[in-house]
C-alpha positions in Angstrom: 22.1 -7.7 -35.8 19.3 -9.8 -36.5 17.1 -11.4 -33.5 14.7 -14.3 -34.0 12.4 -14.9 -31.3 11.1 -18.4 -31.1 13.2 -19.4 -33.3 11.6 -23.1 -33.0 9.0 -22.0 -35.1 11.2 -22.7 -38.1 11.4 -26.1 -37.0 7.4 -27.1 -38.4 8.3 -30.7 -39.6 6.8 -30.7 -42.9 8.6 -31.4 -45.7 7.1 -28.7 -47.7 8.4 -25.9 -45.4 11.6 -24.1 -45.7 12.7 -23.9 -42.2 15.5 -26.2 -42.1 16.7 -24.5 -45.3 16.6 -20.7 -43.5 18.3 -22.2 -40.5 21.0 -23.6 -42.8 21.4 -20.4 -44.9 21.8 -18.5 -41.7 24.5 -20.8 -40.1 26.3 -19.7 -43.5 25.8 -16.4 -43.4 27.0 -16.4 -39.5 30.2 -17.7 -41.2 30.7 -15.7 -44.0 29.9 -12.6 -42.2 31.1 -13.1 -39.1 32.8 -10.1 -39.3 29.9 -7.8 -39.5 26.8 -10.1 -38.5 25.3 -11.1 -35.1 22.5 -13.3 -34.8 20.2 -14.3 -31.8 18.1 -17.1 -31.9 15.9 -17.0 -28.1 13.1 -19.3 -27.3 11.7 -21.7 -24.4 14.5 -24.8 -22.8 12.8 -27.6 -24.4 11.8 -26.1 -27.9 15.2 -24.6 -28.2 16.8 -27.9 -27.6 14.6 -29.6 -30.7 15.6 -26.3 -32.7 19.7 -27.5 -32.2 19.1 -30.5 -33.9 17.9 -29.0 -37.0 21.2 -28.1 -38.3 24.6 -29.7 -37.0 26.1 -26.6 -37.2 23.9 -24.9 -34.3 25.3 -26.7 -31.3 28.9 -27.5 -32.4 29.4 -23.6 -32.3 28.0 -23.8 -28.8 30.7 -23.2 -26.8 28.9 -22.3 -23.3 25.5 -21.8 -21.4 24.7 -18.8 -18.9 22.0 -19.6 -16.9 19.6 -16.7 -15.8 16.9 -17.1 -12.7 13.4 -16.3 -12.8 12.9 -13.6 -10.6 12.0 -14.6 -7.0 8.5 -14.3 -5.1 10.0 -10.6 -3.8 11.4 -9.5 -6.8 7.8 -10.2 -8.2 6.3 -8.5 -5.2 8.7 -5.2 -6.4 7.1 -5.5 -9.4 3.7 -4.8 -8.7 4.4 -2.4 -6.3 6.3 -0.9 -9.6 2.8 -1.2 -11.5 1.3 0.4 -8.4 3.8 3.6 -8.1 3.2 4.0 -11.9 -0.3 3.9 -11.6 -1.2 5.9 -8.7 -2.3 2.7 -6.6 -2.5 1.7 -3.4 -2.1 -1.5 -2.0 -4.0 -1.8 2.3 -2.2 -3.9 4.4 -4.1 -7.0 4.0 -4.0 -6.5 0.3 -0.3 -6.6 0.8 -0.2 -9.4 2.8 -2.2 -11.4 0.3 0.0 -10.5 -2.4 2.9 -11.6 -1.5 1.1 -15.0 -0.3 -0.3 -15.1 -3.8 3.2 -14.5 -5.3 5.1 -16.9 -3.0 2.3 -19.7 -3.7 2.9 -19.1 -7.9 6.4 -19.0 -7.1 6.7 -22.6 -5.9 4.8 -24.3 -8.4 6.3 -22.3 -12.1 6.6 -24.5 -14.6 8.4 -24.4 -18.1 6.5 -21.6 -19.4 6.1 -19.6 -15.8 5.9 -15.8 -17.2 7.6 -14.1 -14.3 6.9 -10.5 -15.0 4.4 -10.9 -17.6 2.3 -12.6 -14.7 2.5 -9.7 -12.4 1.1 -7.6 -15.0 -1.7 -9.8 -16.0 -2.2 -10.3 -11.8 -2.2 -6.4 -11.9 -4.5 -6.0 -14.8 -6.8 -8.0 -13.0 -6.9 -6.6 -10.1 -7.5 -3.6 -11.9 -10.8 -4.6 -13.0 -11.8 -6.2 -9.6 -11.1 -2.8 -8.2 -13.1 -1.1 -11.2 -16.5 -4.0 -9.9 -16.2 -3.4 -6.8 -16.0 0.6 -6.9 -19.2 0.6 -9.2 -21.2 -1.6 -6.4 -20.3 0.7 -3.6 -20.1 4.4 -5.4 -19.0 7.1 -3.3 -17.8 5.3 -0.8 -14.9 2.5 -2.0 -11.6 4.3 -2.8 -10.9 4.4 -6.9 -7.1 3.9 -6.2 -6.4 1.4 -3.3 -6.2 -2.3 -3.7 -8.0 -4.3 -0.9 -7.8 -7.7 0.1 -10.9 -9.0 -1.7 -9.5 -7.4 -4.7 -6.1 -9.6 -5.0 -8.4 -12.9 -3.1 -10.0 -12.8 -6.3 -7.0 -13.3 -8.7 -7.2 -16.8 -7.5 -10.8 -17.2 -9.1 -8.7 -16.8 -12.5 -8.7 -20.4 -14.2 -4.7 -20.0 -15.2 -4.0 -19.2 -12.0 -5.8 -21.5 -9.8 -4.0 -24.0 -12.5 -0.7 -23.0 -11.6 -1.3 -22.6 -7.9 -2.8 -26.6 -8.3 0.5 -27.8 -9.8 3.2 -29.6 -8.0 6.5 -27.5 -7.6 8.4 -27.7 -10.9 11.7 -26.0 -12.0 11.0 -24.0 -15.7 13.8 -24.3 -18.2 12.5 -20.9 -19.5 13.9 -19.3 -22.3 17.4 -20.0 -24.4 19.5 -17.1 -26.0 21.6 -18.5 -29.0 24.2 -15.5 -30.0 26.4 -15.3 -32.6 28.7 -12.2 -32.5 32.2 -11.2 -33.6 33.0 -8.1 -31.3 32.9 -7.7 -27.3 30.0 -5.6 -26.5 27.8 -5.3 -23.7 25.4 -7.1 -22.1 21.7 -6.5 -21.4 19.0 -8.3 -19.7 15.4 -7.6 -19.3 14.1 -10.6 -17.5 10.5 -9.5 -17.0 10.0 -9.8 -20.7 11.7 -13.0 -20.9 14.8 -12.0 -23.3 18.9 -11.6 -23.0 21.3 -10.1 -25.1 24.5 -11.9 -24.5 26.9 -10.2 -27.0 30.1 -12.2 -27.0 33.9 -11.6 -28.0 34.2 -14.0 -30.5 31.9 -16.0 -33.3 30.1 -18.4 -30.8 26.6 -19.3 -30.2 25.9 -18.5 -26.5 23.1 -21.2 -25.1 21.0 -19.1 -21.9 18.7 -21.0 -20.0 15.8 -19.2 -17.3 16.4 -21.6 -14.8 14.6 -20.0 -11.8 10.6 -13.2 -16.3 8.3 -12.2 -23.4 
């Protein structure tokens, strides 16, 4: 099996690069070892579209799209909690509250590239630290372990997040799968890191767009 993640990066444009010529020595391969090669190409909607027109052969073997949401302002929400649980943290009730206001608010207005789980971690990571400021101006008495509402109030002073929560509403295309695959195997999705395995019964590319989680 080889897996190429942003694949699109093969597609520089120069004329002294070789991508055009690796994509076209891989559409060959595909063929003359379909029965012991799979290849995935996986990238962003709109890069992934400019990569099919490098090579003819890309989308002709295209035979259908499965379409994959990004994960939705609670399944986000589960997510930190996930972070939290791992981590031995606690979130007060206002902190909980402000959360999931955050969340929803981010949720509405994702764009192309919105992260999905690699935001929560970042929002956790951050909250982290505000939690880590905050204990060290009121030692001995602020708990080293439980989120409070200041603490996830101040995610919002984050310059890529106030963009995001500025933005009109937008729907992502998010990230493509191209597969090519000889046997029936099974399928495996890990959304929060942005990637999907479609393993398909016959040679075919499989086209999977994040319509709604690297």
């Amino acid at each position: 099996m080889l897996y190429i993640d942003e694949c699109y990066s093969l597609n520089g444009g120069y004329a002294t690069d070789f991508g055009k010529e690796a994509v076209a020595t891989l559409v060959k391969k595909m063929e003359d070892e379909r029965d012991s090669l799979t290849v995935i190409f996986s990238g962003y909607g709109r890069e992934m579209e400019e990569f099919l027109q490098m090579n003819p052969g890309l989308r002709s073997r295209i035979q259908f799209q499965i379409k994959f949401p990004h994960y939705t302002a609670d399944e986000l929400y589960e997510i930190f909690l996930k972070f939290c649980r791992e981590g031995g943290y606690g979130l007060a009730p206002a902190a909980a509250q402000e959360l999931q206001n955050l969340l929803k608010a981010l949720h509405r207005s994702q764009g192309e590239t919105f992260a999905n789980g690699r935001l929560v971690r970042s929002l956790f990571e951050r909250a982290q630290l505000a939690l880590a400021e905050r204990v060290w101006s009121e030692p001995g008495t602020a708990s080293l372990k439980l989120f409070l509402e200041e603490d996830i109030r101040s995610l919002k002073g984050y310059q890529d997040v106030a963009e995001l929560l500025k933005a009109p509403p937008g729907s992502a295309l998010g990230r493509w799968v191209l597969k090519a695959s000889t046997n029936r195997l099974p399928c495996d999705a890990d959304r929060s890191q942005g990637s999907f395995f479609a393993l398909a019964e016959s040679l075919q590319l499989v086209s999977v767009s994040f319509i709604k989680k690297s």
